[in-house]
C-alpha positions, 0 to 999 in steps of 0.5 A: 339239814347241817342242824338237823343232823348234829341235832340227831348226833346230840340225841344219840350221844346223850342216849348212849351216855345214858345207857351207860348209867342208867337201868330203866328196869330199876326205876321204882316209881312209887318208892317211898323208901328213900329219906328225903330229908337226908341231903347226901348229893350224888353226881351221875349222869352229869345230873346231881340227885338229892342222895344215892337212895334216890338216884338208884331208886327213883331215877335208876341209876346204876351201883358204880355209875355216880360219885358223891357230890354235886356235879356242877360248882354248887347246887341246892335243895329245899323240903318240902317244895309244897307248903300246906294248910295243916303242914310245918311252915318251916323250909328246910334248906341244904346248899353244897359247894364242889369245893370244901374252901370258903364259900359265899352264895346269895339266896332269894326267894321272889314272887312270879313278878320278881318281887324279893320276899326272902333274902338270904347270905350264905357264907361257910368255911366248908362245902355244906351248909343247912338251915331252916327258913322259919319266916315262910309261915308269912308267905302268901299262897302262891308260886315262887322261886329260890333262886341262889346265886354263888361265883356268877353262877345261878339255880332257880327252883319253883317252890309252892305255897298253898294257905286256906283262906 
């Protein structure tokens, strides 16, 4: 009974904290308004968002309610997360770190086995960091995930790979 109570005060917590942030009545879910190759991370709501088009925009979020940067010690982005037949085999990648100070982090790309098809070491003297995986036109179709490790800390997003064949 204890766990389902402090369940409940979890959940009404976090609704409240929401509510401060965002306006649901805001929300444009087809908005394409929003340049999804500009990598300008907000922090709101203790979630980071890809810029602050997106985030007021796509998610709602208030004008005042987010700051710029991530959230957390770093975080990443990558388009397009959907490789095609017929579409650029380039994957453009943008890492961000809290702090502007030398910064290391390791960036794997593995199949759904945990094979490594992708490795990568990102170190830079400041707090961003932008490149182009040119090698992905050899990827094969498939579900994989970009994994970056910095400070023992770890993110994992699914990328997509669909080839004709």
């Amino acid at each position: 009974m204890n766990r389902f109570l402090f369940t409940i005060s979890l959940l009404l917590i976090f609704n409240c904290l929401t509510a401060q942030c965002v306006d649901s009545t805001q929300i444009k879910p087809y908005y394409q308004g929003c340049d999804r190759k500009y990598y300008h991370p907000v922090c709101g709501c203790g979630i980071t968002y890809f810029n602050d088009c997106i985030a007021v925009n796509e998610f709602g979020l208030k004008y005042g309610s987010f700051t710029d940067g991530v959230c957390s010690f770093f975080d990443f982005s990558f388009f397009p997360n959907q490789l095609a037949s017929g579409t650029s085999d380039k994957i453009n990648f943008f890492i961000q770190f809290k702090k502007p100070d030398y910064n290391l982090a390791y960036m794997y790309i593995v199949d759904v086995y945990g094979a490594i098809i992708y490795r990568r070491t990102i170190q830079t003297p400041f707090n961003t960091e932008t490149f182009v995986i040119e090698e992905s036109s050899s990827f094969k179709t498939g579900v994989f995930f970009m994994v970056v490790e910095s400070n023992n800390s770890y993110l994992i997003k699914k990328l997509v790979v669909i080839k004709a064949g």
